[in-house]
MDTraj code that builds the backbone (N, CA, C; nanometers):
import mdtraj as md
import numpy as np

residues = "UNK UNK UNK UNK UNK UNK UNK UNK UNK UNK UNK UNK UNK UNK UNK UNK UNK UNK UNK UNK UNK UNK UNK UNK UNK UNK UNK UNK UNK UNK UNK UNK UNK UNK UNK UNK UNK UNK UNK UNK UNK UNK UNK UNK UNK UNK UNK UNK UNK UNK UNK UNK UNK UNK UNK UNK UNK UNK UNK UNK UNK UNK UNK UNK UNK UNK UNK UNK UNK UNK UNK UNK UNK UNK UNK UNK UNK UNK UNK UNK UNK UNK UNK UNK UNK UNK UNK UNK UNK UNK UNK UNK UNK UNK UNK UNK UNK UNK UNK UNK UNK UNK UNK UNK UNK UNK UNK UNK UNK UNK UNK UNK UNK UNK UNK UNK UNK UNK UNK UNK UNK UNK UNK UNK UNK UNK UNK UNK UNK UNK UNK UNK UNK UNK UNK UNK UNK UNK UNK UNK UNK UNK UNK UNK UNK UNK UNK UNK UNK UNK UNK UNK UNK UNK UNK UNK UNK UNK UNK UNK UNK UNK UNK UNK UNK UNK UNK UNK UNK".split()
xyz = np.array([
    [10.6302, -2.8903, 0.6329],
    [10.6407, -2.9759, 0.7479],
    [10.5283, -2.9416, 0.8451],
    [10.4517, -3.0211, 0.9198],
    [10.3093, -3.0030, 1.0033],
    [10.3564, -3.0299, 1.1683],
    [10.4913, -3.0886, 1.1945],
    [10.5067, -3.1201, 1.3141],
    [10.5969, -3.0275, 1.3924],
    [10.6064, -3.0345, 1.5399],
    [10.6527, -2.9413, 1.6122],
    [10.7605, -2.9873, 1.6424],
    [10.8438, -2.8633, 1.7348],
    [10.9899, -2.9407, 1.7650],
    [11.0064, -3.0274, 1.8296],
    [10.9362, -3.0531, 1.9478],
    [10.9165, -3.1556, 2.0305],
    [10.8253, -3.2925, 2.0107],
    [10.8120, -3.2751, 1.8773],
    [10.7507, -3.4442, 1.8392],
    [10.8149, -3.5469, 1.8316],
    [10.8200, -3.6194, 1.8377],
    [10.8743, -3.8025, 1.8326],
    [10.8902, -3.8089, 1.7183],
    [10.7772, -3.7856, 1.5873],
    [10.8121, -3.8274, 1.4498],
    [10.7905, -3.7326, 1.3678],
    [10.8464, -3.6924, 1.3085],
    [10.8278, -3.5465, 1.1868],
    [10.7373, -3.6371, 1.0881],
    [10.6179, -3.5023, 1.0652],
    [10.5408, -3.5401, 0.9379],
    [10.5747, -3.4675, 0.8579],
    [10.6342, -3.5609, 0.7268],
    [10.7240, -3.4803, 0.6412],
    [10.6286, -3.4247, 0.5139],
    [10.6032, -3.3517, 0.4818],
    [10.5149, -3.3047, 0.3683],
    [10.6423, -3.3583, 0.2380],
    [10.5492, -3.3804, 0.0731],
    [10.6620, -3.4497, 0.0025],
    [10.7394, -3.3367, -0.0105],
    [10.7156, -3.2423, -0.0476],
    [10.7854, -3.1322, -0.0642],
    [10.9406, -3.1558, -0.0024],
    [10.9167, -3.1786, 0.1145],
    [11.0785, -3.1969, 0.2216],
    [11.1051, -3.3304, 0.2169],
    [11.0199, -3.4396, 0.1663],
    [11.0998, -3.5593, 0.1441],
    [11.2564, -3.5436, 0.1410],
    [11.2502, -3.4868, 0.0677],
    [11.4156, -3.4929, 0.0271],
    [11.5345, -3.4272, 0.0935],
    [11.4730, -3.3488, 0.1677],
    [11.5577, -3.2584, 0.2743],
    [11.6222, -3.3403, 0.3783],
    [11.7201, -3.3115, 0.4434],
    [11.8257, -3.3664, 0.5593],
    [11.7880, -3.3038, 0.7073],
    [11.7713, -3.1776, 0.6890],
    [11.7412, -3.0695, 0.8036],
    [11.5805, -2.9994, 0.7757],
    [11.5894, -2.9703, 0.8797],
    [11.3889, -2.8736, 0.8622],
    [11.4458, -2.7574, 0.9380],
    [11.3690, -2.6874, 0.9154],
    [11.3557, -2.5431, 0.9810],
    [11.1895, -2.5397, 1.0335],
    [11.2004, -2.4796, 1.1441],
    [11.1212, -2.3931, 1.2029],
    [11.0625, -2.2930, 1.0877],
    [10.9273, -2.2649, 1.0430],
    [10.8509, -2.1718, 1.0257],
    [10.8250, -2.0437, 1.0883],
    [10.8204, -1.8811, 1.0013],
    [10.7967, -1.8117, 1.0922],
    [10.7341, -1.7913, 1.2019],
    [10.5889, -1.8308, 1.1372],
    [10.5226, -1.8905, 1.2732],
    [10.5172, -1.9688, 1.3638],
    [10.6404, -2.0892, 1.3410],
    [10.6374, -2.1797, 1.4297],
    [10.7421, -2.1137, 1.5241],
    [10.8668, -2.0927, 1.4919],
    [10.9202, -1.9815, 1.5852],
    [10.9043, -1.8873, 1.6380],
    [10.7653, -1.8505, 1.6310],
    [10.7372, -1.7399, 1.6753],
    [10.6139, -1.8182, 1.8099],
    [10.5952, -1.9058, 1.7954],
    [10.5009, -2.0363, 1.9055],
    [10.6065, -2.0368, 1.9724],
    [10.7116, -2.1069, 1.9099],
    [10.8115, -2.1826, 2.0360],
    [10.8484, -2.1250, 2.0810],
    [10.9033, -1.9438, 2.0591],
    [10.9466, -1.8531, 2.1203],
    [10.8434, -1.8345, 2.2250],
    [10.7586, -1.8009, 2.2200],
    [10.6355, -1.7701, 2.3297],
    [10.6477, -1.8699, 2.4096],
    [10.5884, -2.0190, 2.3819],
    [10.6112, -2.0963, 2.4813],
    [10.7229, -2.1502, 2.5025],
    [10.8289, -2.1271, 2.4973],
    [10.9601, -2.1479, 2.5993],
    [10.9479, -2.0179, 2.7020],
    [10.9279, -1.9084, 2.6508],
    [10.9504, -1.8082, 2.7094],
    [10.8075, -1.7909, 2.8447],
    [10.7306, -1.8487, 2.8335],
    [10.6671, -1.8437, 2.9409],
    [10.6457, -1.9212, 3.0154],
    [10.7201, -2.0921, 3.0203],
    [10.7340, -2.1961, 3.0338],
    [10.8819, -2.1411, 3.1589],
    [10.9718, -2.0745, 3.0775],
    [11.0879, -2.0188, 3.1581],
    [11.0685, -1.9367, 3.2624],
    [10.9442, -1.8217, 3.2387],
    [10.9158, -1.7591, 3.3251],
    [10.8505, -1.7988, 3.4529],
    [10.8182, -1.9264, 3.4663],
    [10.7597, -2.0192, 3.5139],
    [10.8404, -2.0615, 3.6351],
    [10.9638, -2.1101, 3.5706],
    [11.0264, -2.1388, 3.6147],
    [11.1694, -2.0876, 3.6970],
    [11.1930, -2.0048, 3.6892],
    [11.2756, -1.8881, 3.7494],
    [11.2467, -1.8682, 3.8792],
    [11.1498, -1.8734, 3.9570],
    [11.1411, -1.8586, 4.0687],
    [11.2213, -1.9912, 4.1387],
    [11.1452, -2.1451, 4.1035],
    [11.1856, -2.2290, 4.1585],
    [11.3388, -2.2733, 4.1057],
    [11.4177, -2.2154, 4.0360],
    [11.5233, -2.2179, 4.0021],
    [11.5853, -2.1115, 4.1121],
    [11.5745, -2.0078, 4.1082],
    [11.6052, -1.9122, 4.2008],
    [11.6384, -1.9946, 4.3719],
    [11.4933, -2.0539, 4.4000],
    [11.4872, -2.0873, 4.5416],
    [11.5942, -2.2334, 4.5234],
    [11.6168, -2.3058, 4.4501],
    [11.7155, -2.3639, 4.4447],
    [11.8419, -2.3405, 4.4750],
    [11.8878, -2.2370, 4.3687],
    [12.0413, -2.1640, 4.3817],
    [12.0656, -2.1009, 4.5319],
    [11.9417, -2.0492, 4.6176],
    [11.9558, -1.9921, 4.6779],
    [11.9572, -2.0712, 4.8509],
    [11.9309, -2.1878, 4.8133],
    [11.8997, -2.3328, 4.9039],
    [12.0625, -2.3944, 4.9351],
    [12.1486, -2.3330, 4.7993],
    [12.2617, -2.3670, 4.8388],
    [12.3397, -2.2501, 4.7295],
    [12.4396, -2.2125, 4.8448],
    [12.4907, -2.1178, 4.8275],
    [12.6511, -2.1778, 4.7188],
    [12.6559, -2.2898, 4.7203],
    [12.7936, -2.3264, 4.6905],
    [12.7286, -2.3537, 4.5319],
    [12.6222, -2.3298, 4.4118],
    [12.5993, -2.3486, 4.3396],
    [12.6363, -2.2616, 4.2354],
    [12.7204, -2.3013, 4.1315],
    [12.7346, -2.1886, 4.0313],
    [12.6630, -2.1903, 3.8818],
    [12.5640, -2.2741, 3.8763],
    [12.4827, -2.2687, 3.7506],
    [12.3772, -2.4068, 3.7783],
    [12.2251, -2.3104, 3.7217],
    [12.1549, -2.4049, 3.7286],
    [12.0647, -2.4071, 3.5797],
    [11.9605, -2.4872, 3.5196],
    [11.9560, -2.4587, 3.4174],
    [11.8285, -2.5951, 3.3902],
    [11.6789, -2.5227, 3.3142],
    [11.6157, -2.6372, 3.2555],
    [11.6222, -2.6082, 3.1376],
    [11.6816, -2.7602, 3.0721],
    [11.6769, -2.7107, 2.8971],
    [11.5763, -2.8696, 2.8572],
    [11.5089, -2.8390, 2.7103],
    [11.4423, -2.9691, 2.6344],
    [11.5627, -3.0776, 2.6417],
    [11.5102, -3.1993, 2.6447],
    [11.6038, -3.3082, 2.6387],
    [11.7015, -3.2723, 2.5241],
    [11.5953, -3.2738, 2.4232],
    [11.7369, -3.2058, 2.2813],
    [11.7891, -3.0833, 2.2761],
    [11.8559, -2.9959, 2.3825],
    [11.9286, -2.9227, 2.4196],
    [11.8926, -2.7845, 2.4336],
    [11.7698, -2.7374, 2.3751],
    [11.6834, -2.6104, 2.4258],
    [11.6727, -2.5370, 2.5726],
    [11.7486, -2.4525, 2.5532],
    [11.7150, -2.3535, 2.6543],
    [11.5717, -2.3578, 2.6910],
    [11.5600, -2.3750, 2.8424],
    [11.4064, -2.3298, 2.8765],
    [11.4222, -2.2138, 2.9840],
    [11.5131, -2.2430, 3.0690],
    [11.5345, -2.1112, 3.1916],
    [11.7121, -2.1375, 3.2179],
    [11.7806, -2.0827, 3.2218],
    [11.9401, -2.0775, 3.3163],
    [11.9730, -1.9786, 3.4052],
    [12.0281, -2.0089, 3.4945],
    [12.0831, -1.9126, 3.6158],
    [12.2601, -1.9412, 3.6313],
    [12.3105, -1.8197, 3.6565],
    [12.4421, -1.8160, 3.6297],
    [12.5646, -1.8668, 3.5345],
    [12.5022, -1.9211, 3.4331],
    [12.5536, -1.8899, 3.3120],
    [12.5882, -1.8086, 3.2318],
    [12.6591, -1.7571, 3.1831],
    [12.7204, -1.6406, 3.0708],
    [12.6090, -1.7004, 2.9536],
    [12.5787, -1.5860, 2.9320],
    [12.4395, -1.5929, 2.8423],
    [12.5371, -1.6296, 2.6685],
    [12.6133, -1.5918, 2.6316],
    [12.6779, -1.6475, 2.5073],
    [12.7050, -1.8163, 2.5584],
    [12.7064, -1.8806, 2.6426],
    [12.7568, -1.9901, 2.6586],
    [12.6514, -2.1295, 2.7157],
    [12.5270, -2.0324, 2.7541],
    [12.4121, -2.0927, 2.7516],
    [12.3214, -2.2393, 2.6735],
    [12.3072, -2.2077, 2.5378],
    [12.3195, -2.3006, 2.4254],
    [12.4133, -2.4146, 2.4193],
    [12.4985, -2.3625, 2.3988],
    [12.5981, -2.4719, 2.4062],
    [12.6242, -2.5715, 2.5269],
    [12.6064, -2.5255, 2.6235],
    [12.5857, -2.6363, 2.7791],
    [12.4699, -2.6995, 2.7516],
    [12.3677, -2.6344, 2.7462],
    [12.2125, -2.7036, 2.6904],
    [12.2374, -2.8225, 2.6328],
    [12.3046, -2.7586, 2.4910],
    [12.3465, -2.9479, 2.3879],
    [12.4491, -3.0249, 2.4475],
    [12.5001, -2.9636, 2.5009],
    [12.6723, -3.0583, 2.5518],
    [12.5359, -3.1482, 2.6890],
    [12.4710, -3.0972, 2.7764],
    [12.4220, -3.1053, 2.8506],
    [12.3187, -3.2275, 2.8530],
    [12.2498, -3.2225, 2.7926],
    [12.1122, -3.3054, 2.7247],
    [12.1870, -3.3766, 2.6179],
    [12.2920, -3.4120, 2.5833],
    [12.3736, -3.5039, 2.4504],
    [12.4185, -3.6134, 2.5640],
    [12.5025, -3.5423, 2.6883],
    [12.5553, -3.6282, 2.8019],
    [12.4371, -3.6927, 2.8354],
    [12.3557, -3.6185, 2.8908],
    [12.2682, -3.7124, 2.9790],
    [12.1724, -3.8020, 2.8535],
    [12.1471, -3.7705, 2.7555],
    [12.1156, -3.8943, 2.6853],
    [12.1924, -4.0356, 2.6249],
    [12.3191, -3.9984, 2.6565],
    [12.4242, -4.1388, 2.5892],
    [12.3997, -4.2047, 2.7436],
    [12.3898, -4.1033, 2.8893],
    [12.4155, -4.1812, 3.0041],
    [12.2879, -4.2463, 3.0338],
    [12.2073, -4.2295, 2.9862],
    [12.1064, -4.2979, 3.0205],
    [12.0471, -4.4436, 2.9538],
    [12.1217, -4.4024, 2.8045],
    [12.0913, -4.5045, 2.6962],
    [12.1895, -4.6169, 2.7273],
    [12.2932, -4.5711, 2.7996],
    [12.4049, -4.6748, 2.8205],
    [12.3794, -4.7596, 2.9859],
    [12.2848, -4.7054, 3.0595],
    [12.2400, -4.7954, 3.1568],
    [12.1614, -4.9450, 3.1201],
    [12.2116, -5.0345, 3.1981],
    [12.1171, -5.1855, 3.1829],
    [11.9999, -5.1541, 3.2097],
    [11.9105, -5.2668, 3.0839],
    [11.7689, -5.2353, 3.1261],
    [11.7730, -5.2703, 3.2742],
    [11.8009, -5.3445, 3.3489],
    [11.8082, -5.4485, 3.4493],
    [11.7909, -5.3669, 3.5676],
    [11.8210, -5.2024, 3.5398],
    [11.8375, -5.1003, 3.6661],
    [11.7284, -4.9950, 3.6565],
    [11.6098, -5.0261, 3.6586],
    [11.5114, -4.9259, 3.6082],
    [11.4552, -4.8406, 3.7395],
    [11.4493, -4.7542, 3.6895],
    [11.4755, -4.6021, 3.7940],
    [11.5539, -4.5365, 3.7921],
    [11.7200, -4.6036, 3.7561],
    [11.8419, -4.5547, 3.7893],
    [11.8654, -4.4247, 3.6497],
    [11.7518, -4.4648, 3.5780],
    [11.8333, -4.3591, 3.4158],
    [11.7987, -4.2416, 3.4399],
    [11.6862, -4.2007, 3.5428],
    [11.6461, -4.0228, 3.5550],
    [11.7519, -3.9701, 3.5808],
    [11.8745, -4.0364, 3.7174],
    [11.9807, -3.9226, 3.7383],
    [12.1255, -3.9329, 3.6908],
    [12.1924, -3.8670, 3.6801],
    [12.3478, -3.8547, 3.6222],
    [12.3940, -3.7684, 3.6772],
    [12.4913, -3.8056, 3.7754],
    [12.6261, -3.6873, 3.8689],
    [12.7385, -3.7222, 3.7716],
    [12.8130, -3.5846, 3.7825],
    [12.8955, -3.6037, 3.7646],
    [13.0494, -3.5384, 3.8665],
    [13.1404, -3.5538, 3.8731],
    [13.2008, -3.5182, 4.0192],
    [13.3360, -3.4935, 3.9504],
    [13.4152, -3.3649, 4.0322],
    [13.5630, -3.3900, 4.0676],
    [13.5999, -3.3264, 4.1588],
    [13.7451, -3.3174, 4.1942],
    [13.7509, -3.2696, 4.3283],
    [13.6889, -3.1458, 4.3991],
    [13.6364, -3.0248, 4.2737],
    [13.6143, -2.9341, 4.3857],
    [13.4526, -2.9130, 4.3180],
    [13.4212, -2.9778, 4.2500],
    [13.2987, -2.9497, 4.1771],
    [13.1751, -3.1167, 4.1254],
    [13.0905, -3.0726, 4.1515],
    [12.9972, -3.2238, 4.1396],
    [12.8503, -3.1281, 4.0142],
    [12.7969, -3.2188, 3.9458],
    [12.6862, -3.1159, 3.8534],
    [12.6224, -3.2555, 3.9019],
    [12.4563, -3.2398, 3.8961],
    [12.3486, -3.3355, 3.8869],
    [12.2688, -3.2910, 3.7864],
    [12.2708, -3.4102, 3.6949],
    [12.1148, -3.3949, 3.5579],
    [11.9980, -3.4813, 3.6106],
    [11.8996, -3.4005, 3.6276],
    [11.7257, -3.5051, 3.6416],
    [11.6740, -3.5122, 3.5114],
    [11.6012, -3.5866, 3.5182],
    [11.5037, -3.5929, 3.3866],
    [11.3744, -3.5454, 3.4950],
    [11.3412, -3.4484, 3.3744],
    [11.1865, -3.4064, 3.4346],
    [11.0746, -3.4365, 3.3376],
    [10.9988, -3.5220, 3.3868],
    [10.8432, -3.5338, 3.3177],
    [10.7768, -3.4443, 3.3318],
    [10.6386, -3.4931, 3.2209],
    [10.5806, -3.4058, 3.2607],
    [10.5116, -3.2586, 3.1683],
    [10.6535, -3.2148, 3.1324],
    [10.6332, -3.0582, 3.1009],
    [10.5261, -3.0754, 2.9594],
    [10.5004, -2.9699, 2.9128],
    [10.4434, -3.0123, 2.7985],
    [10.5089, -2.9463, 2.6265],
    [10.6045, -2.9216, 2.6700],
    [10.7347, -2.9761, 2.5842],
    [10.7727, -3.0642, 2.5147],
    [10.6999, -3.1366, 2.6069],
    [10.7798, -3.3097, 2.6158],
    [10.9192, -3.3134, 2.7182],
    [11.0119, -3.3971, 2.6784],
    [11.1227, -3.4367, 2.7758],
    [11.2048, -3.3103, 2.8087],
    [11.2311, -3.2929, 2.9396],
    [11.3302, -3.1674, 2.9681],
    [11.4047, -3.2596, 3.1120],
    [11.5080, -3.1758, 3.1253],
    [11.6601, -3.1822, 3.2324],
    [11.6662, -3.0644, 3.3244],
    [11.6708, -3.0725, 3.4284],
    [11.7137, -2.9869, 3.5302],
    [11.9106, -3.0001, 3.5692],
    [11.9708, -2.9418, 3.5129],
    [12.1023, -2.9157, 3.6070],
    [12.1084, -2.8364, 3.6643],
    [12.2425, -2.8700, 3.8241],
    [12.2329, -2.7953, 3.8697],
    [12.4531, -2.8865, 3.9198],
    [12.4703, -2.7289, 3.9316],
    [12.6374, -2.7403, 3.9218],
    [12.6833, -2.6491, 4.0387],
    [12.7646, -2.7106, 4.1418],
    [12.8470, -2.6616, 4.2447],
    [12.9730, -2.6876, 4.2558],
    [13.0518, -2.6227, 4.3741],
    [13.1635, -2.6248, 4.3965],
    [13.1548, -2.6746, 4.5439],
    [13.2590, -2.7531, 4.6159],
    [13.2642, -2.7890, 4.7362],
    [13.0915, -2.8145, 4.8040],
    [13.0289, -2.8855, 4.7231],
    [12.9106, -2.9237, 4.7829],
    [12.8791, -3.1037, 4.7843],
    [12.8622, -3.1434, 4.8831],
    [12.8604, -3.2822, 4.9043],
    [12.7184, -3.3648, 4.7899],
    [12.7870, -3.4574, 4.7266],
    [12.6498, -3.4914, 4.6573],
    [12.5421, -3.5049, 4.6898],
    [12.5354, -3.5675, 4.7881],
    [12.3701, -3.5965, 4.8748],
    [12.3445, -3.4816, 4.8895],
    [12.3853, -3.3274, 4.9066],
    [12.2775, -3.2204, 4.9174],
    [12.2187, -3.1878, 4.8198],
    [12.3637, -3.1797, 4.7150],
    [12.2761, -3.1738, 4.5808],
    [12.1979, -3.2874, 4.4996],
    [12.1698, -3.3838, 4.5019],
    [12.1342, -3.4507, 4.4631],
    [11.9367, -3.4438, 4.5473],
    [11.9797, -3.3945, 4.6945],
    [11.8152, -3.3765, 4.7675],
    [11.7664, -3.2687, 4.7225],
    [11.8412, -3.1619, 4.7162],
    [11.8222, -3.0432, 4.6702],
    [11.7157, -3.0598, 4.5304],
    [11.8307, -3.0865, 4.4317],
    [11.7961, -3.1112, 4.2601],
    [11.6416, -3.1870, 4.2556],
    [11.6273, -3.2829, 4.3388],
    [11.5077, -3.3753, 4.3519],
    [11.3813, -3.2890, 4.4057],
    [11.4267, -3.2032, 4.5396],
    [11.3296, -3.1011, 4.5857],
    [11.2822, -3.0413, 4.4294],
    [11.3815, -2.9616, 4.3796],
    [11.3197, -2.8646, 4.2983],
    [11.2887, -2.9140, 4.1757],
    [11.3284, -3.0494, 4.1108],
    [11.2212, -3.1265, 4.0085],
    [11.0572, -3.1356, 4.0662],
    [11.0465, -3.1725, 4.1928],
    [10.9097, -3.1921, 4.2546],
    [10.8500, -3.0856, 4.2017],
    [10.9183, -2.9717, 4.2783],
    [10.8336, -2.8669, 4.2604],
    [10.7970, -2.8026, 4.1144],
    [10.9116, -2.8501, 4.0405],
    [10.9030, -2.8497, 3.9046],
    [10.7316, -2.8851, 3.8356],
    [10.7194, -3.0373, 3.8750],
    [10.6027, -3.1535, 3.8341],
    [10.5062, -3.1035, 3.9234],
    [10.5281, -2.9916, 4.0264],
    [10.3588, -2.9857, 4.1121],
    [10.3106, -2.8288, 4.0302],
    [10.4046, -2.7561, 3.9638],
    [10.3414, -2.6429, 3.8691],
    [10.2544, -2.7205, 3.7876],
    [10.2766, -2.8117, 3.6897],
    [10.1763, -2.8458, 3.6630],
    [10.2038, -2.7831, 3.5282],
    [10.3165, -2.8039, 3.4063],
    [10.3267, -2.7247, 3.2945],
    [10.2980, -2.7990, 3.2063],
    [10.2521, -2.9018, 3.2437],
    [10.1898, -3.0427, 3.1200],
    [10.0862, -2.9925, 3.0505],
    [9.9703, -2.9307, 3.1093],
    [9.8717, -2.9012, 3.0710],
    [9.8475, -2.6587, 3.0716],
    [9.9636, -2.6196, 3.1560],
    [9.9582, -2.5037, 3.1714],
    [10.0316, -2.4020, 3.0337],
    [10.0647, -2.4914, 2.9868],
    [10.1276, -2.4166, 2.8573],
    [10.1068, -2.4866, 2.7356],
    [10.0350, -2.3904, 2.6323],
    [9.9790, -2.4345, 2.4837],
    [10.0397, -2.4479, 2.4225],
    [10.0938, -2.6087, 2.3525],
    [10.1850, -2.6581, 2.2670],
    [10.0896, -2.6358, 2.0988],
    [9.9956, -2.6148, 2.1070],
    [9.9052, -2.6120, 1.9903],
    [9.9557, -2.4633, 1.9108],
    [10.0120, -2.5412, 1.7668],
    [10.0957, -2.4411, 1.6529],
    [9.9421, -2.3325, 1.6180],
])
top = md.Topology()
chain = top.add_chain()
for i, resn in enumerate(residues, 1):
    res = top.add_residue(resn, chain, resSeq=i)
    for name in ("N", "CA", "C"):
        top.add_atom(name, md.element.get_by_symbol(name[0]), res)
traj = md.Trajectory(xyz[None], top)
């Protein structure tokens, strides 16, 4: 296989024609490990100044649209992964299920109950390709989080990780 995880279309060598699933290469896991991991490191600060912008927040988290960990804060590290896919699975049915008719409206997805509200962004940009910013509180009014979440996507898109981190296998 010649393509990366974050491609649009797998170039299938015939060899894997026939295969259902692909794997990652040693070496290719050993790329994606590096660049997530410094892509994350990246990002930890402005995740940090987030959580710390509001105190009523109990997990924040950028993962790849298809459910990859890139950075999390206050998550139980066994439980990490699994929010990622549950995470990026939600916000892709919610977005696919908006009318074309509302364009702008598919970057964000709240979700709310009485003592707790989460916001998903879509963040451009990275050079990843597609990634999500959540960010999850308790007793916090949506409009903060929702200005908040938007602040720290900005600041997300003014690092500048489109071009700052080498997607080249």
């Amino acid at each position: 296989m010649t393509a990366g995880p974050w491609t649009d279309a797998l170039a299938v060598d015939a060899a894997d024609a026939d295969r259902s699933t692909f794997e990652l290469g040693a070496d290719e896991a050993r790329a994606w490990h590096d660049i997530t991991d410094r892509t994350g490191a990246l990002l930890v600060p402005v995740l940090e100044r987030l959580a710390g912008a509001l105190p009523s927040v109990t997990g924040v988290m950028v993962a790849t649209a298809d459910g990859f960990n890139l950075c999390a804060l206050g998550l139980a590290a066994d439980r990490v992964e699994r929010v990622c896919a549950m995470t990026s699975a939600l916000f892709s049915m919610a977005t696919t299920a908006m009318p074309d008719d509302e364009p702008g409206e598919a970057d964000l997805l709240t979700i709310g109950s009485d003592e707790a509200c989460t916001v998903v962004l879509a963040l451009p940009g990275l050079s990843l390709g597609a990634a999500i910013l959540c960010v999850s509180a308790r007793h916090e009014t949506l409009g903060s989080l929702v200005y908040r979440a938007r602040a720290a996507a900005a600041e997300i898109t003014a690092l500048g990780l489109e071009g700052a981190v080498s997607t080249a296998w």
